[in-house]
PADREN-515834 format. One record per residue: x, y, z of N, C-alpha, C in turn; residue in three letters; residue number from 1. Coordinates in Angstrom, 1 decimal. Layout:
BEGIN
     nc1     nc2     nc3    cac1    cac2    cac3     cc1     cc2     cc3  code  pos
       X       Y       Z       X       Y       Z       X       Y       Z   ala  NUM
...
This chain:
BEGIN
     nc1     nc2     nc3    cac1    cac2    cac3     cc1     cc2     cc3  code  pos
   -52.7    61.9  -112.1   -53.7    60.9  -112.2   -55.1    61.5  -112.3   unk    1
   -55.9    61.2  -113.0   -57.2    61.5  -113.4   -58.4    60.8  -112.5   unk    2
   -59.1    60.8  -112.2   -60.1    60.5  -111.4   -61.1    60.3  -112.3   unk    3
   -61.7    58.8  -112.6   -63.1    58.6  -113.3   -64.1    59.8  -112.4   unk    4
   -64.9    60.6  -113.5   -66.4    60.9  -112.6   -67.1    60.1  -111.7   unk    5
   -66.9    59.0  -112.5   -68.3    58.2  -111.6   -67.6    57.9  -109.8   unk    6
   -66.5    57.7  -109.8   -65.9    57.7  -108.4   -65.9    59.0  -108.1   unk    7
   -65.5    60.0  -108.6   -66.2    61.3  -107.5   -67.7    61.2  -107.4   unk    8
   -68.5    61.2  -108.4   -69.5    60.9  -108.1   -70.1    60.0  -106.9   unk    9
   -69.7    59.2  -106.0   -69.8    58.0  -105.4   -69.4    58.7  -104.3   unk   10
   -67.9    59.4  -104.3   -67.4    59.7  -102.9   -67.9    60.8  -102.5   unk   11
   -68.2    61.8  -103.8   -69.8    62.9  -103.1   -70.3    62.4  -102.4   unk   12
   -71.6    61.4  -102.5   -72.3    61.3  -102.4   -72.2    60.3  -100.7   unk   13
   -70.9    59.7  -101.0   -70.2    59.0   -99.5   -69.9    60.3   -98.5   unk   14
   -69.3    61.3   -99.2   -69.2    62.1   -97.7   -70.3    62.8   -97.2   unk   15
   -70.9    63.4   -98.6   -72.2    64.1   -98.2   -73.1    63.5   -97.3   unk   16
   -73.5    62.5   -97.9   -74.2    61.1   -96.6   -73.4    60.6   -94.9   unk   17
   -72.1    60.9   -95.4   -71.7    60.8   -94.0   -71.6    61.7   -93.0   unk   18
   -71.7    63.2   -94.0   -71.7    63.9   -92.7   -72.9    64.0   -92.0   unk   19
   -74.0    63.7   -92.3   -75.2    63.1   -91.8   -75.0    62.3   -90.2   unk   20
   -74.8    61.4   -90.6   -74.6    60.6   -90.1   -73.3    60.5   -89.2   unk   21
   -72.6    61.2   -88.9   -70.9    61.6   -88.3   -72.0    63.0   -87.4   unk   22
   -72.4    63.5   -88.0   -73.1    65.1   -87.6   -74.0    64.1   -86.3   unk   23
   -74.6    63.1   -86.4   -75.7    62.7   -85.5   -74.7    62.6   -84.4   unk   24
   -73.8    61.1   -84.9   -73.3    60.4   -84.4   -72.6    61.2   -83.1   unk   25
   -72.1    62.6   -83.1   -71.3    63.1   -82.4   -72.2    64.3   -81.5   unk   26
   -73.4    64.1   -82.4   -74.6    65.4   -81.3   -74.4    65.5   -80.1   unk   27
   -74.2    64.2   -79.1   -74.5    64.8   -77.9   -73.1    65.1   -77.2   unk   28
   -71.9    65.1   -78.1   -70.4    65.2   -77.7   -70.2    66.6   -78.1   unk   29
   -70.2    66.9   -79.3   -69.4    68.0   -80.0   -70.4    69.4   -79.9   unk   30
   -71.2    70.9   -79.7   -72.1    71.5   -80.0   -71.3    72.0   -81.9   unk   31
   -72.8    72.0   -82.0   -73.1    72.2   -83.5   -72.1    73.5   -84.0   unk   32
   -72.2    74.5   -83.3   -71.2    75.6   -84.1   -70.1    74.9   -83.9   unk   33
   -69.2    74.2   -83.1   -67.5    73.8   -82.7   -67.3    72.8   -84.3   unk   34
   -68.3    72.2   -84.2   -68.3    70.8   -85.4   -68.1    71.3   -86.8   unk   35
   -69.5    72.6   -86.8   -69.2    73.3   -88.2   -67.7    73.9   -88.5   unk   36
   -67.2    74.6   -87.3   -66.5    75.3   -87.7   -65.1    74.4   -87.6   unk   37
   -65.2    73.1   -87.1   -63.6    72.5   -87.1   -63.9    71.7   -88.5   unk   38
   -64.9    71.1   -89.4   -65.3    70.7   -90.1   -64.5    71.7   -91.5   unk   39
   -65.1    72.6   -91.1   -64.4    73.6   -92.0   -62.9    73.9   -92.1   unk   40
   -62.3    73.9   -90.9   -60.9    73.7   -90.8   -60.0    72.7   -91.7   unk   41
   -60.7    71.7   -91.4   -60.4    70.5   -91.9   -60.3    70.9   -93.6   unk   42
   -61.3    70.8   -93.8   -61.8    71.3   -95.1   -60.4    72.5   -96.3   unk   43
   -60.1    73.4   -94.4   -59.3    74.4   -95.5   -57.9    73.9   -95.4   unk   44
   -57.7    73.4   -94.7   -56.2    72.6   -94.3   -55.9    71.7   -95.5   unk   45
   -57.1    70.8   -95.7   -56.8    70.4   -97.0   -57.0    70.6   -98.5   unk   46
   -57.7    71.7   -98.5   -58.0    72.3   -99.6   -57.2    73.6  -100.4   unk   47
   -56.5    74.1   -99.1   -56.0    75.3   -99.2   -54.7    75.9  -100.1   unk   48
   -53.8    74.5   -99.6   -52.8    73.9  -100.8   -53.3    74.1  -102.2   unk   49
   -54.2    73.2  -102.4   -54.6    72.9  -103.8   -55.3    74.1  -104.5   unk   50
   -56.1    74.9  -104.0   -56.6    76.0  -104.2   -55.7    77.6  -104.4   unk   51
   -54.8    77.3  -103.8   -54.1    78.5  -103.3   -53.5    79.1  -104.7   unk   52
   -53.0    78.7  -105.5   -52.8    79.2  -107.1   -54.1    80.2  -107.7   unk   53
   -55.0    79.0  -107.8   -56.5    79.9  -108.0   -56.8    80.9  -107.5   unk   54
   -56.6    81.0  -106.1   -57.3    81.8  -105.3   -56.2    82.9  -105.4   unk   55
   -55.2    83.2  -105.8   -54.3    84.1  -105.5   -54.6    84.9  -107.2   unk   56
   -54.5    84.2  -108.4   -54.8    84.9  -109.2   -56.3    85.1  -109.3   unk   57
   -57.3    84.6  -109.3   -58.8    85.2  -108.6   -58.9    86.5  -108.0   unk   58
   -58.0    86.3  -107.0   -58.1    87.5  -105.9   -58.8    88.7  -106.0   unk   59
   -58.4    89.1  -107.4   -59.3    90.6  -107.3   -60.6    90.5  -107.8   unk   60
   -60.8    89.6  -108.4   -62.1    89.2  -109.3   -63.2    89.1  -107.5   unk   61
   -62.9    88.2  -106.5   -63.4    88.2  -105.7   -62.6    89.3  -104.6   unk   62
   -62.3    90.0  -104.7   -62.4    91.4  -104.0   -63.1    92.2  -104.9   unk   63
   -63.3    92.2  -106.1   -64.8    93.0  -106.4   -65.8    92.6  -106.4   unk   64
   -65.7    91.2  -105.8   -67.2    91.3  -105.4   -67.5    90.6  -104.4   unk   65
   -66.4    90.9  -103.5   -67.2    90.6  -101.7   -68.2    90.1  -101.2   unk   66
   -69.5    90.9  -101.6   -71.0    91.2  -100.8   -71.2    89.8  -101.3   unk   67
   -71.3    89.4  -102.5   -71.8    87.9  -102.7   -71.0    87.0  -102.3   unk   68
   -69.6    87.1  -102.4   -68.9    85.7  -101.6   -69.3    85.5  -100.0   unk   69
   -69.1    86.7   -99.7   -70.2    86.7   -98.2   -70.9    86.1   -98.0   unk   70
   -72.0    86.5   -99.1   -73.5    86.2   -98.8   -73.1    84.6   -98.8   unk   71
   -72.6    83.9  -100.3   -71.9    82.6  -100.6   -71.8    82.0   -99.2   unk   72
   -70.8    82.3   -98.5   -70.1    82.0   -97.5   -71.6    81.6   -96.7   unk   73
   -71.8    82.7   -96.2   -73.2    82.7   -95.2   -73.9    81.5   -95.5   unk   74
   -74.7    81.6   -96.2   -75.8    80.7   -97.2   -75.4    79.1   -97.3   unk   75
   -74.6    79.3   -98.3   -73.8    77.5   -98.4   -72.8    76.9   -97.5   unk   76
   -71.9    77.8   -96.4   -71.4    77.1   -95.9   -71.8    77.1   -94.5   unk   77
   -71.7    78.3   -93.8   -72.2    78.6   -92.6   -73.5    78.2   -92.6   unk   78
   -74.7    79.0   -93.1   -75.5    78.5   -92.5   -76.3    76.9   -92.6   unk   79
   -75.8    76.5   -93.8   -76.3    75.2   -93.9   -75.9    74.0   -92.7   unk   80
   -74.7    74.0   -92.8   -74.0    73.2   -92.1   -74.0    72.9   -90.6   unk   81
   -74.2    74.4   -90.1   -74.1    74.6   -88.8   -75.7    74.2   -89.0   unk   82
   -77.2    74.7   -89.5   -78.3    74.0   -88.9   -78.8    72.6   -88.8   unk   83
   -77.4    71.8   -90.2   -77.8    70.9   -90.2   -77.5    70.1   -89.1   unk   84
   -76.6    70.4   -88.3   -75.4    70.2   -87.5   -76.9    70.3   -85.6   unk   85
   -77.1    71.3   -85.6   -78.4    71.9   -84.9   -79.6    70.9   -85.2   unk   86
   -80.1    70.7   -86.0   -81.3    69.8   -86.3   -81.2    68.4   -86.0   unk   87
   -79.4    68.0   -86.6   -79.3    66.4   -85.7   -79.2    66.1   -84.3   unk   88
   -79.5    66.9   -83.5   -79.4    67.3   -82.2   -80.6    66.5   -81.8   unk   89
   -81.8    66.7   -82.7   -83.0    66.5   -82.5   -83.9    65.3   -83.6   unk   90
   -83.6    65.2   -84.7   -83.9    64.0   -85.4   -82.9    63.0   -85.6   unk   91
   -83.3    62.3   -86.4   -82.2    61.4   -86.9   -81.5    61.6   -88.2   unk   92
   -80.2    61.0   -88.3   -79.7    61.4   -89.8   -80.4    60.6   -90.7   unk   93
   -81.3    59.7   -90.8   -82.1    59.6   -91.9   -83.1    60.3   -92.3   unk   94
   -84.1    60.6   -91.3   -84.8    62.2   -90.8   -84.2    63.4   -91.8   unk   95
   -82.7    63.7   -91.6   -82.5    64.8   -92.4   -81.8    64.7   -93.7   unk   96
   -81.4    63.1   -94.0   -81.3    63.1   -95.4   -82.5    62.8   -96.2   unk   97
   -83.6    62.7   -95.4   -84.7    62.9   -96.4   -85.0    64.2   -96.7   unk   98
   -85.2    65.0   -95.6   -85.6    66.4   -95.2   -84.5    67.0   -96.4   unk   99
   -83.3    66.5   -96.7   -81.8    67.1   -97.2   -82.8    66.7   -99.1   unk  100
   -83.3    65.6   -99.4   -83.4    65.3  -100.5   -84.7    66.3  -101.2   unk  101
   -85.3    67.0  -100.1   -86.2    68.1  -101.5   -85.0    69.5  -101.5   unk  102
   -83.9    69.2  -101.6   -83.7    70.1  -101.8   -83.3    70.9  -103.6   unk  103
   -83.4    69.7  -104.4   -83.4    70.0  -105.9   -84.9    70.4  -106.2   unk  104
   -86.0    69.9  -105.3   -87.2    70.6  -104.7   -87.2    72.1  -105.0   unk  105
   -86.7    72.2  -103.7   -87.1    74.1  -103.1   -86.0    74.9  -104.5   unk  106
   -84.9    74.3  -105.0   -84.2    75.0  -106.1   -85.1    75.2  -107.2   unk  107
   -85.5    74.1  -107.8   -87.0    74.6  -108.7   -88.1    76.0  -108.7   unk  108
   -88.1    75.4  -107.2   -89.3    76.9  -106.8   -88.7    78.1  -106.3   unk  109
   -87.4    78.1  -106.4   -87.0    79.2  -105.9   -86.4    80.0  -107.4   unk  110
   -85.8    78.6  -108.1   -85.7    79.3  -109.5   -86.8    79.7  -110.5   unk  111
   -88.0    79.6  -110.1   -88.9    79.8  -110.9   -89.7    80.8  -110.0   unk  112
   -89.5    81.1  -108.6   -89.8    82.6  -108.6   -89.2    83.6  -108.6   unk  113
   -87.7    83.4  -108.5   -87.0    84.3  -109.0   -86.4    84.7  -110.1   unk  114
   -86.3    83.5  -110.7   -85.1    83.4  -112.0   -86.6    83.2  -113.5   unk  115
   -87.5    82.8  -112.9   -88.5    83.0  -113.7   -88.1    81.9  -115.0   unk  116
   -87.6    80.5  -114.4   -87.4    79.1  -115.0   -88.6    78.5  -115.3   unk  117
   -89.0    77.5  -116.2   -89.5    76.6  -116.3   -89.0    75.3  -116.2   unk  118
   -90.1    74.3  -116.0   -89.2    72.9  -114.9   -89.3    72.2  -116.6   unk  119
   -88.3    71.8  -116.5   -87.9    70.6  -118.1   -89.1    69.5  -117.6   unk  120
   -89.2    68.5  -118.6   -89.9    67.3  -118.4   -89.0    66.4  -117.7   unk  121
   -87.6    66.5  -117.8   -86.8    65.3  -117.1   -86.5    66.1  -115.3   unk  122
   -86.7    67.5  -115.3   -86.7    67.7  -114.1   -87.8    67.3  -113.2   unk  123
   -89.1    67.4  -114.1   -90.4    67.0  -113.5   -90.4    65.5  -113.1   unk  124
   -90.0    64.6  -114.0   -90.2    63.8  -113.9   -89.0    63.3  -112.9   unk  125
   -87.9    63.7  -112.8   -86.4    63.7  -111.9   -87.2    63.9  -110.2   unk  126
   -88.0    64.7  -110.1   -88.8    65.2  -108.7   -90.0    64.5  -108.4   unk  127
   -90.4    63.9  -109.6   -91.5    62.8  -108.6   -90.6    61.4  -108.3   unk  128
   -89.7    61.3  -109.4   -89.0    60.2  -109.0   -88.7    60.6  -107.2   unk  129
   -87.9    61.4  -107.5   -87.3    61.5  -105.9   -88.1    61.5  -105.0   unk  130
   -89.5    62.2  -105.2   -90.7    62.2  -103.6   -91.2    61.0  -103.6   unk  131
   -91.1    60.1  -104.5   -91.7    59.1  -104.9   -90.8    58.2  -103.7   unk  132
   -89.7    58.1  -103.9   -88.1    57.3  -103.4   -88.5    57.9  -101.4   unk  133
   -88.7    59.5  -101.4   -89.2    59.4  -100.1   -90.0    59.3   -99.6   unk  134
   -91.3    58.9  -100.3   -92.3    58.7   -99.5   -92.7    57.0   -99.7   unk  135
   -91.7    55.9  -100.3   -91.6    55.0   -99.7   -90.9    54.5   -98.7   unk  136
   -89.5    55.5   -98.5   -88.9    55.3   -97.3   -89.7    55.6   -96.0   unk  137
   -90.3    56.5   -95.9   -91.4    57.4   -94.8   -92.5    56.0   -94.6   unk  138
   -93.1    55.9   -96.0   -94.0    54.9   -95.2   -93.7    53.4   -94.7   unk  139
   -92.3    53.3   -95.2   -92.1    51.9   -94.8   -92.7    50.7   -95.3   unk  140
   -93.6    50.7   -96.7   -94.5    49.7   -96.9   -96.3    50.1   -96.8   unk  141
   -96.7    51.0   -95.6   -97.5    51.6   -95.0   -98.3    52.6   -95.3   unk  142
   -99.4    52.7   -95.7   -99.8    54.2   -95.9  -100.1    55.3   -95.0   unk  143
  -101.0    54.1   -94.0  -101.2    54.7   -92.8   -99.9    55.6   -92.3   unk  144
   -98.8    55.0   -92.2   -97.5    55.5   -91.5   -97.3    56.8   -92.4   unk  145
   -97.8    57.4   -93.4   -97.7    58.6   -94.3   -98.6    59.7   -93.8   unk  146
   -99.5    59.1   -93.3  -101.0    59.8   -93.0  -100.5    60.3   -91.4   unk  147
  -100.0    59.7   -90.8   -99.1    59.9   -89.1   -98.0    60.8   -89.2   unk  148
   -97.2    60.6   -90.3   -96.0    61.2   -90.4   -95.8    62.7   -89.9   unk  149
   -95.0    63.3   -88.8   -95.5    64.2   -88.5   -93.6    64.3   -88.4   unk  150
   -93.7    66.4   -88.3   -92.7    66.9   -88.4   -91.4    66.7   -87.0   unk  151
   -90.8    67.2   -86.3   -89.7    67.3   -85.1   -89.5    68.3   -85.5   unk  152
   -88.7    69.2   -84.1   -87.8    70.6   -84.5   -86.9    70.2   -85.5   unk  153
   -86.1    69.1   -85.2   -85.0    69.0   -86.1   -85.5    68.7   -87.3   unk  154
   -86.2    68.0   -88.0   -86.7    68.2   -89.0   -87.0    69.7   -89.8   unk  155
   -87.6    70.2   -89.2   -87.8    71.8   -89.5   -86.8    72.2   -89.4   unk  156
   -85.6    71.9   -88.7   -84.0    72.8   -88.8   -83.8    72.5   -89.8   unk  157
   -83.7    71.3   -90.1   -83.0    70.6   -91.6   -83.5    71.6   -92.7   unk  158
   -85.0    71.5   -92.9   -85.7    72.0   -93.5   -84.8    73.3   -93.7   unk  159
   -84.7    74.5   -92.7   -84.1    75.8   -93.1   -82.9    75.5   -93.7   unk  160
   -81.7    74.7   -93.3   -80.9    74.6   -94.0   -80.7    74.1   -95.3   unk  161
   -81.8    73.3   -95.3   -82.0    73.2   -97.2   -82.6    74.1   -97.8   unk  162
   -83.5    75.3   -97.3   -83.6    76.6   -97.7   -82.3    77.5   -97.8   unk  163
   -81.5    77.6   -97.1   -80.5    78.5   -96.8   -79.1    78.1   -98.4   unk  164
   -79.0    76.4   -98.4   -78.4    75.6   -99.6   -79.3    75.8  -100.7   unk  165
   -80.2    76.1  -100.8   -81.4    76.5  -102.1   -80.7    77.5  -102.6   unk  166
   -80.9    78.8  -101.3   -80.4    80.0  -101.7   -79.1    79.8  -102.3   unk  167
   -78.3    79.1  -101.9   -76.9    79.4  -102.2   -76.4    78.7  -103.7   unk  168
   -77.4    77.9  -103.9   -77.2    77.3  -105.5   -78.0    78.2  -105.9   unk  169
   -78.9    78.8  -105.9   -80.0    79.7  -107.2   -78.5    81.1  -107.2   unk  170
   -77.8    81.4  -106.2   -77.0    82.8  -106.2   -75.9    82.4  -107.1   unk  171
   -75.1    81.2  -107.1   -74.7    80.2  -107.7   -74.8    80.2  -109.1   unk  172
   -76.5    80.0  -109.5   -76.8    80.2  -111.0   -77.1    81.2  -111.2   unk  173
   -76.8    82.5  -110.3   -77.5    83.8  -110.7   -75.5    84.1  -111.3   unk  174
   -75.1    84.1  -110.3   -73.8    85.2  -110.3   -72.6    84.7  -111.1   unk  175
   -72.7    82.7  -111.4   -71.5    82.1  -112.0   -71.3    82.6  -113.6   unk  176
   -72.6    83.0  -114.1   -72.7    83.5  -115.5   -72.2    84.8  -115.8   unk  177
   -72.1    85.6  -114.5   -72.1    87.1  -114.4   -70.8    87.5  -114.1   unk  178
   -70.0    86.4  -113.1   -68.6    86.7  -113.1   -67.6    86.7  -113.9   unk  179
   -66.8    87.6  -114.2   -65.4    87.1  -115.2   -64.6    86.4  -114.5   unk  180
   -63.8    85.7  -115.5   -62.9    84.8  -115.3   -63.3    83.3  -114.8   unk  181
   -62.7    82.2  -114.0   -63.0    80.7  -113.8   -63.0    80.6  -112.4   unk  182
   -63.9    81.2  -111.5   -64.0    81.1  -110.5   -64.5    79.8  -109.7   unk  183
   -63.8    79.1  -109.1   -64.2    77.8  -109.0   -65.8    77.4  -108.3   unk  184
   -66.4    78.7  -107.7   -67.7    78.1  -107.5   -69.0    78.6  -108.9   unk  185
C-alpha cells in the first residue's frame, strides 16, 4: 500500500509538532538526555526492521565513511534533540516551535557562507512569508508586545539546536551528492 504524500506530509509535520509539545509536557518528569535517548530507541525498534536490508547492503559505503555519519549522528540526531529536549525545561513548546521555524532561516545563511548559494526569489519570498507568520504569532495582534519580546535560556537552547539541525541539513547537501550509491539520508 502506497501512502499519498500529502498524508506523510501531515504526519511529519504532526510528529514533528508533537514532539514539542510531548518534549514540554514531560520536562519536569523525564531529564532531557533519558527522553532523547529512549525516543531514539523507540525510533530504532521500529525502524530497524524496515531499514535493515538497506543498511546491510550500504554497509561499506557507510563504513567508508564514518567521520560524517558521526558527525550526522552528532549534529541531527543527538545534538538537536537532546537541546531541544534541555530548552523545554525552560520555555514553552510554542516558544521553541517558533525558535524551531527559522530554521530554513539559519540553512540559507549557512548555505551561502559555506556552500556559496544564492537565495531563489521563492526562497526569499518563502522566508519572509515565514517571519512574517512568526512575528504575528509573537505579537499577538500587538506591536508593542514585539518591541518587549525578549529572549529565555530555553529559547536560546532551541536556538543552538536549530543551529546544530542547520548543520546537519547543509552536511546533508554537501555529502548526499558526494556519496555513491542510495543512501537513505
Amino acid at each position: 500500500m502506497k501512502i499519498p504524500p500529502y498524508i506523510l506530509l501531515v504526519l511529519a509535520t504532526l510528529l514533528w509538532g508533537g514532539n514539542f509539545v510531548i518534549g514540554r509536557a514531560v520536562s519536569g518528569a523525564i531529564p532531557p538526555l533519558t527522553l532523547a535517548f529512549l525516543r531514539w530507541c523507540v525510533a530504532f525498534i521500529i525502524f530497524f526492521p524496515i531499514a535493515f536490508r538497506q543498511l546491510k547492503r550500504e554497509w561499506p559505503i557507510l563504513k567508508n565513511h564514518w567521520f560524517i555519519v558521526i558527525i550526522l549522528s552528532l549534529t541531527g540526531v543527538t545534538a538537536f534533540n537532546t537541546l531541544v529536549y534541555i530548552g523545554l525545561h525552560y520555555t514553552t513548546s510554542i516558544n521553541a516551535s517558533l525558535m524551531n521555524s527559522s530554521t530554513p532561516i539559519m540553512i540559507y545563511i549557512l548555505s551561502f557562507i559555506f556552500l556559496k548559494e544564492k537565495l531563489s526569489k521563492y526562497q526569499l519570498i518563502g522566508t519572509v512569508l515565514s517571519l512574517s507568520g512568526v512575528a504575528f504569532i509573537i505579537m499577538g495582534g500587538s506591536f508593542t508586545r514585539i518591541v518587549n519580546f525578549t529572549f529565555n535560556k530555553g529559547d536560546l537552547i532551541v536556538i543552538a539546536a536549530v543551529f546544530c539541525w542547520s548543520v546537519y541539513s547543509l552536511l546533508i547537501k554537501l555529502y548526499a551528492t558526494r556519496l555513491p550509491g542510495s543512501l537513505p539520508f
